[in-house]
N, C-alpha and C positions, 0 to 999 in steps of 0.2 A: 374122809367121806366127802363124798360131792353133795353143794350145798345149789337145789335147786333155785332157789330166790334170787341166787345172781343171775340167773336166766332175765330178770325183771329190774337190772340194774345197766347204765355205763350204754357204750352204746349198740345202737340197735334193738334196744331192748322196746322200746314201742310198735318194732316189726314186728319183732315176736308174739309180743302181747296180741295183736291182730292177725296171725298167722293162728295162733290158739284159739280164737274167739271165732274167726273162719272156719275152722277145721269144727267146733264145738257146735256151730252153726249149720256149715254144710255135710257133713260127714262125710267128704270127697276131699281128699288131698287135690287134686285137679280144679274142684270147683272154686276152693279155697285161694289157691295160689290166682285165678282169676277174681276172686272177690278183690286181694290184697294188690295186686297187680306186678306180680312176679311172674317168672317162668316155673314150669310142675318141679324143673332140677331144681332152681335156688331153693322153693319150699321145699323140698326130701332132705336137702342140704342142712338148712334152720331145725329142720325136723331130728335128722338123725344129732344135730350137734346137741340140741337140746335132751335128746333120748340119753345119750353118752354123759353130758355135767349130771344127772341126775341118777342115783344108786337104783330107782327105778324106772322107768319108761316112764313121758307122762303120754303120749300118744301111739298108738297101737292100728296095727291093719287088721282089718277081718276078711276073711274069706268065706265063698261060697254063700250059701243063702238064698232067700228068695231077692233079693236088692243086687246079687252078686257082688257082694264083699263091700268096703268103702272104709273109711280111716273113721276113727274117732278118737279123743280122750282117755284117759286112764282113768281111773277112779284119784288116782293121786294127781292128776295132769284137771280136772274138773275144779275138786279141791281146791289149788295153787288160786287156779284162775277165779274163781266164787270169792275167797278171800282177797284177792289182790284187787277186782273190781269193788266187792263192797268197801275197802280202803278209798278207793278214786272215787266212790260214792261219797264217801266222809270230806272228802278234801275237797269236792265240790261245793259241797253243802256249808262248807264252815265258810259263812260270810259275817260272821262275828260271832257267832252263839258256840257260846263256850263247849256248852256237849260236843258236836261234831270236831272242834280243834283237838279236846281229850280225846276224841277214839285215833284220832291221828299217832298218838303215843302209844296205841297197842299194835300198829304195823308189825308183818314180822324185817325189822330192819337190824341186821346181826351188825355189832359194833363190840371194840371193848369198855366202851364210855358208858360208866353206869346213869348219868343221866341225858333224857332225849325229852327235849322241850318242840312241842310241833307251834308252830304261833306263825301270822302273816306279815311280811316285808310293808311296813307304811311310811317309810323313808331310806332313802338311798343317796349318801354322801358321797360323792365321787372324788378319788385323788388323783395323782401324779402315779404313787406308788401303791395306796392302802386304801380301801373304801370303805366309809362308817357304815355299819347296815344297822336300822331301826329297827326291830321286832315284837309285834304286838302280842301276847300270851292269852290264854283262855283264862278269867279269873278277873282282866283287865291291867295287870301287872305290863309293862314293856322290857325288855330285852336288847344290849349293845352288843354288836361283834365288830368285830375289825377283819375285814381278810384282803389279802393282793387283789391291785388289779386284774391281774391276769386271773386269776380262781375266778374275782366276780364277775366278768367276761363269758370266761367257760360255763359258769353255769346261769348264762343267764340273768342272774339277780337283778330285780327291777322293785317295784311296789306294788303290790297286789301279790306278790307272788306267793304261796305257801313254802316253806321251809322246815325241816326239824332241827334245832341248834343241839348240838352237844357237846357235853362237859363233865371231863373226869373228877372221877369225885376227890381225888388229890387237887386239883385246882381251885375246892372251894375254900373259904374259911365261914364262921359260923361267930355273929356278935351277936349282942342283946340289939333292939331297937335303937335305944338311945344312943349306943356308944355307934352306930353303925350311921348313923346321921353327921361324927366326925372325921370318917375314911373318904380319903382320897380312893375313890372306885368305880368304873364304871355300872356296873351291876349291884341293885341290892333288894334281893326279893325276899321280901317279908313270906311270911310261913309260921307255923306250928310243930314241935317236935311231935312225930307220931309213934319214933321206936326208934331206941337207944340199945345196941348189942354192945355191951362192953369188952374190950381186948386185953393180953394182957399190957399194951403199951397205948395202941389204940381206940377209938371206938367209931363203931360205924352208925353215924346219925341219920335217920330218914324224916326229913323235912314236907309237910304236907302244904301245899301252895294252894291258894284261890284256884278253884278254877276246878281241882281234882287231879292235877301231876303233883309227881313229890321228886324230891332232890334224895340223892345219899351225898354223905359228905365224911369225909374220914378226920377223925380227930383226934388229937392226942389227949390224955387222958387228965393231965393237969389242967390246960385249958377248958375242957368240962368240968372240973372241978371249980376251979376259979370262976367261971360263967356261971355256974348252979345250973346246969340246964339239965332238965329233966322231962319224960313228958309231958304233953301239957304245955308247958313253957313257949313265949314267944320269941323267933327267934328272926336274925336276918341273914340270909345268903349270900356270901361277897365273892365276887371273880371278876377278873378281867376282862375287857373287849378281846385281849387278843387269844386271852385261853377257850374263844367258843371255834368252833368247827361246824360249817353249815354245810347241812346234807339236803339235796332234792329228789322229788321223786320221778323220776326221768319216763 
């Protein structure tokens, strides 16, 4: 199944996004592709490639009429774009208040990583090879990653930026408080367990964080037994710098 959202990913995708908002705007393929400052071919172009990734149309011609005919939106092509701008509403607005960083985490951003932390870039370590990135979290908590130069190049990354970090839930581990103040780690976000599904070897833990994001973290069954952790229970999140993966919104 074609998944329309990549339409809104990687590049090009802020033509697009303005070629939508033109078109939602002028209801003229023509006047559109002068709004955006293209030629009417490259917009039919963006237009039909967009028609085709997605199972259905988001933008459609009309014919005849008193207007004689003009392009508009889909019902699913309006949709897409309402949602994806009330997002860029959110990501503006989050200048530190925790609300608008938490709706950052309801994007639709399809990944296999069960957890997506959105938080803003307030330091930026530059290396040779690897650059520290500092990430501020809604709640007040911070955030380390490590990624290549070259990645942090590519997209960008500076201070101020918005980001979502992410991290599978096999990369975390889960201490008590105390004992989590003697790990060698870069990351250790405190939390409360909010829901424990038990496996038959596993269990998969949901950690509730300041702020209103939660973690899942998968754990072996012994080790929850020896922790006593239960809900309720206070717990801390351990991972790596280098096990996070930072995504933008392009």
């Amino acid at each position: 199944m074609n998944d329309p959202w990549q339409l809104f990913a990687g590049h090009g995708a802020s033509q697009r996004l303005a070629l939508l908002r033109a078109i939602a705007a002028e209801g003229s393929i023509s006047a559109a592709a002068r709004s955006c400052g293209i030629s009417y071919k490259a917009a039919w172009q963006q237009v039909d490639n967009m028609n085709r990734q997605s199972d259905s149309p988001l933008v459609e011609r009309l014919t005849g009429g008193r207007g004689g005919g003009g392009t508009r939106l889909t019902e699913l092509g309006a949709q897409l774009l309402h949602a994806w701008d009330n997002a860029g509403s959110a990501l503006q607005a989050a200048t530190g208040a925790s609300p608008a960083l938490s709706d950052i985490s309801r994007l639709p951003l399809r990944t296999s990583a069960r957890n997506q932390l959105p938080g803003r870039i307030t330091r930026l370590d530059a290396g040779a090879v690897n650059d520290t990135v500092h990430i501020a979290l809604a709640g007040g908590q911070t955030l380390t990653a490590q990624v290549t130069r070259g990645s942090s190049l590519e997209l960008g990354l500076a201070a101020g930026l918005q980001v979502v970090a992410l991290i599978k839930a096999s990369w975390l581990a889960l201490a008590t408080p105390d004992a989590a103040t003697g790990i060698a780690v870069a990351n250790r976000l405190q939390g409360q367990i909010l829901r424990l599904t038990p496996g038959a070897v596993n269990s998969e833990v949901i950690v509730q964080l300041p702020g209103g994001n939660t973690l899942c973290a998968m754990v072996d069954n012994d080790s929850i037994a020896s922790l006593q952790l239960q809900p309720g229970s206070d717990v801390s999140a351990l991972f790596s710098a280098q096990n996070v993966i930072l995504g933008i919104f392009d």
